[in-house]
PAMI-890559 format. One record per residue (C-alpha): x, y, z; residue in three letters. Coordinates in nm, 3 decimals. Example, Ala and Ser with C-alpha at 12.3 -4.5 7.8 and 13.67 -1.06 7.14 Angstrom:
ATOM | xx | yy | zz | res
ATOM | 1.230 | -0.450 | 0.780 | ALA
ATOM | 1.367 | -0.106 | 0.714 | SER
! end
This chain:
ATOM | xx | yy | zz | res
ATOM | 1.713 | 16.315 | 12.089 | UNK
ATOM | 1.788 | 16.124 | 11.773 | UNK
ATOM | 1.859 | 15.765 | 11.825 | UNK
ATOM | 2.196 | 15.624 | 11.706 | UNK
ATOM | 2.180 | 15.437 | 11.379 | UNK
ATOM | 2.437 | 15.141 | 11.397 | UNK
ATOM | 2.527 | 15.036 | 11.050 | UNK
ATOM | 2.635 | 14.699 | 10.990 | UNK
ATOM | 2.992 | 14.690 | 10.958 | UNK
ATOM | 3.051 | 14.504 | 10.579 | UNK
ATOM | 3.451 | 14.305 | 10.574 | UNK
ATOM | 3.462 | 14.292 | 10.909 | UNK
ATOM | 3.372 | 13.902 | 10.950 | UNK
ATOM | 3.646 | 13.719 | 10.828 | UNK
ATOM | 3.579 | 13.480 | 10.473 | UNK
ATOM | 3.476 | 13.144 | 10.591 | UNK
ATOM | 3.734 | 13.034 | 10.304 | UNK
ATOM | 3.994 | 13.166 | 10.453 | UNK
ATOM | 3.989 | 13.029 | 10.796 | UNK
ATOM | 3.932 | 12.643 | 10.624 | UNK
ATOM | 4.243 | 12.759 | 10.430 | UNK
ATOM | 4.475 | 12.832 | 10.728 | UNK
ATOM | 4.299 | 12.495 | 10.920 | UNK
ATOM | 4.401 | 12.271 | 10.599 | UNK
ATOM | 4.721 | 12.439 | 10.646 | UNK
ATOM | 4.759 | 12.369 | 11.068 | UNK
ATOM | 4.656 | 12.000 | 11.017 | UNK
ATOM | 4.851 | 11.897 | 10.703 | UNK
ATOM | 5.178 | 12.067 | 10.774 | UNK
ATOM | 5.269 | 11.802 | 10.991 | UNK
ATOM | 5.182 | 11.490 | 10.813 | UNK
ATOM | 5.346 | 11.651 | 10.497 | UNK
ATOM | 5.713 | 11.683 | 10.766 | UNK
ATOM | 5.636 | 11.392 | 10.844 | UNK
ATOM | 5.660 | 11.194 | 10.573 | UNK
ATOM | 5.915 | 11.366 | 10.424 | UNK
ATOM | 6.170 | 11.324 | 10.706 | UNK
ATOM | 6.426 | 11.069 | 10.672 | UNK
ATOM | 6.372 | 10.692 | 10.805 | UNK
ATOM | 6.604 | 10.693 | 11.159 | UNK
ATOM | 6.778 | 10.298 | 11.238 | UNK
ATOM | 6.517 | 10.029 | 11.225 | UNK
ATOM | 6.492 | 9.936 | 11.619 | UNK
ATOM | 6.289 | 9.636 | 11.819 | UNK
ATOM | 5.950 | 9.760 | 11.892 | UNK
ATOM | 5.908 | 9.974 | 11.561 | UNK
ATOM | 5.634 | 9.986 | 11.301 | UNK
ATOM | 5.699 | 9.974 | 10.962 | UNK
ATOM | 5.512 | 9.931 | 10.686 | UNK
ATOM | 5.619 | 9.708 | 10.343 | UNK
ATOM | 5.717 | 9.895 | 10.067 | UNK
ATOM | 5.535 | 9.679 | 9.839 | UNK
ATOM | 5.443 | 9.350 | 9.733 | UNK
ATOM | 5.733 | 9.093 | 9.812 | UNK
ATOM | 5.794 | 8.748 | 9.886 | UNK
ATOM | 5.957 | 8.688 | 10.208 | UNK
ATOM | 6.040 | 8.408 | 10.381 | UNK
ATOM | 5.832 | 8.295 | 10.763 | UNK
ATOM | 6.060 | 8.280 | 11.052 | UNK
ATOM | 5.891 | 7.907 | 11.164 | UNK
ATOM | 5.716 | 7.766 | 10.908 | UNK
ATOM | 5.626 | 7.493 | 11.092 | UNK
ATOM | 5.285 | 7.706 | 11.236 | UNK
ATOM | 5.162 | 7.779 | 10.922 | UNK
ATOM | 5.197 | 7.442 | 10.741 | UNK
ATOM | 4.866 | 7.341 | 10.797 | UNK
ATOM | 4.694 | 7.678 | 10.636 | UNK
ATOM | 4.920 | 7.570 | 10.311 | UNK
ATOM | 5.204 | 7.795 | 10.355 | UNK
ATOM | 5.566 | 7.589 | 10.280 | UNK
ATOM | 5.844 | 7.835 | 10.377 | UNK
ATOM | 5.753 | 8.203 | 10.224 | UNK
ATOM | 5.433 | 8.465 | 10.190 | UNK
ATOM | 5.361 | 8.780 | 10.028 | UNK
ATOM | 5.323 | 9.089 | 10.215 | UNK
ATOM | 5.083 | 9.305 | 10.057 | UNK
ATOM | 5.182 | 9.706 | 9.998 | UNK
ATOM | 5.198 | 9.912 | 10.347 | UNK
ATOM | 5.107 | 9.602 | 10.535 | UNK
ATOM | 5.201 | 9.748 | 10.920 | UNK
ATOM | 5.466 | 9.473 | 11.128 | UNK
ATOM | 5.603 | 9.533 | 11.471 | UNK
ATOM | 5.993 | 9.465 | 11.467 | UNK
ATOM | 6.081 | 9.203 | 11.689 | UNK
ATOM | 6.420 | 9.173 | 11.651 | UNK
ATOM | 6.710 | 9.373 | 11.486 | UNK
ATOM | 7.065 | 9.288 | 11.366 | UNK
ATOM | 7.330 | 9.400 | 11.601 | UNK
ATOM | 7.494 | 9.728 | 11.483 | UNK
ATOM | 7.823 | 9.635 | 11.297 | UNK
ATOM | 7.700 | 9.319 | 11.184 | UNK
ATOM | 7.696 | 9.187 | 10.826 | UNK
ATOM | 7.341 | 9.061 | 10.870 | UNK
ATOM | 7.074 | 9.206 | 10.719 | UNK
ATOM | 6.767 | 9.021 | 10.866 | UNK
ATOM | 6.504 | 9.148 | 11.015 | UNK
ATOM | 6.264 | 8.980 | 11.215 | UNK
ATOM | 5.904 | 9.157 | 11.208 | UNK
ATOM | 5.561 | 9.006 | 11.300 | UNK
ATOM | 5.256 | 9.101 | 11.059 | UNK
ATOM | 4.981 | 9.340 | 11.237 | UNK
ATOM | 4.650 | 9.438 | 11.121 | UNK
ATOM | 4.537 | 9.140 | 10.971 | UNK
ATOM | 4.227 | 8.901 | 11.128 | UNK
ATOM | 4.178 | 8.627 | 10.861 | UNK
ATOM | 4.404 | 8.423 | 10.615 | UNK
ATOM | 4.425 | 8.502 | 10.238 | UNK
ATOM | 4.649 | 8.233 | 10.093 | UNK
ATOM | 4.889 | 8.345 | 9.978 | UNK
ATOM | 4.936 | 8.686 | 10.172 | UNK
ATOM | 5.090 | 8.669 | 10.489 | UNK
ATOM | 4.871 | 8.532 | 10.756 | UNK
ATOM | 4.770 | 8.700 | 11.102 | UNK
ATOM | 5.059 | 8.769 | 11.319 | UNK
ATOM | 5.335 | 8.564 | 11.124 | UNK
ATOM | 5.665 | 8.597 | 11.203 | UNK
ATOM | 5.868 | 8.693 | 10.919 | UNK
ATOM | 6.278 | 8.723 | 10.788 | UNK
ATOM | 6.310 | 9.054 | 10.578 | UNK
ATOM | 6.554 | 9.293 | 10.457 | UNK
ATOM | 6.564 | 9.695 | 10.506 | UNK
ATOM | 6.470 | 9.698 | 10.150 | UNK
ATOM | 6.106 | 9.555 | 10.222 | UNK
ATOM | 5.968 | 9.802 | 10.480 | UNK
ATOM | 5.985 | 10.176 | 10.550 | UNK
ATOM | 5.890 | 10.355 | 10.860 | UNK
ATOM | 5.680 | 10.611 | 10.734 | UNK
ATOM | 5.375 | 10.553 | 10.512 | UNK
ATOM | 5.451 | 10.806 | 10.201 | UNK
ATOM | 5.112 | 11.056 | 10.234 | UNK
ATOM | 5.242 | 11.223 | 9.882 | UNK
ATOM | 5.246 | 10.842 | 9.715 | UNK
ATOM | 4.928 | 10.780 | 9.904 | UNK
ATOM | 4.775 | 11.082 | 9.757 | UNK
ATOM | 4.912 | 11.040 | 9.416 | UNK
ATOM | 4.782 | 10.680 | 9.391 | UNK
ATOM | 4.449 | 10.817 | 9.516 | UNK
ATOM | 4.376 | 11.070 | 9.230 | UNK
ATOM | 4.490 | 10.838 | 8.983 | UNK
ATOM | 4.254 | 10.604 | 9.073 | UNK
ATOM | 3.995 | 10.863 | 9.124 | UNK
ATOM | 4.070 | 10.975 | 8.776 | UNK
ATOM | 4.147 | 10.626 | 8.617 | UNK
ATOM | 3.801 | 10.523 | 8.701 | UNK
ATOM | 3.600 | 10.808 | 8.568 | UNK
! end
């Protein structure tokens, strides 16, 4: 009786490579979609995020005279706010009123801690841009080296 050699199978065990490849793939195909889908109507309860630095105007100024704000702020790039209150469809106005989220201390003169604030469509977008995001990354990574 001769015992049965069992030869070890080479190429049969998948590259390690290749499954990371199609797992990059499964996890980034959505937040690619995703920020390449069009903005929908701004509506109350949204997020959005500002588009960049801009000066915009609090909705009472009275509650932040005493931290040395007069009438405006600046809203620092992708700063998240919570829309409080839309223009009615149809309407000329453009306002919208959006309260400032993710912030715990006050930097004069960036917005402080959950200010209320007047902007315009123009300031905020609903979607963080990943492909900026990772464009401003790499520069940086590279502008630094």
């Amino acid at each position: 009786m001769n015992p049965v050699q069992q030869s070890p199978r080479q190429g049969a065990e998948p590259p390690l490579w290749s499954i990371a490849a199609a797992a990059a793939v499964i996890l980034l195909t959505p937040m690619l979609l995703f920020s390449l889908a069009p903005d929908g109507p701004i509506r109350d309860g949204d997020t959005v995020f500002s588009t960049g630095a801009h000066k915009v105007p609090l909705f009472k100024p009275e509650q932040h005279r005493q931290a040395g704000y007069d009438a405006t702020c600046l809203l620092d790039p992708k700063d998240p706010m919570i829309v409080l209150h839309t223009p009615a469809e149809g309407s000329d106005e453009e306002d919208i009123i959006a309260q400032v989220q993710g912030k715990n201390t006050i930097e004069w003169p960036f917005c402080p801690p959950q200010a209320e604030l007047i902007i315009k469509p123009y300031h905020v977008t609903q979607q963080p841009s990943m492909i900026k995001d990772l464009r401003d990354g790499f520069l940086r990574l590279f502008k630094s080296s």
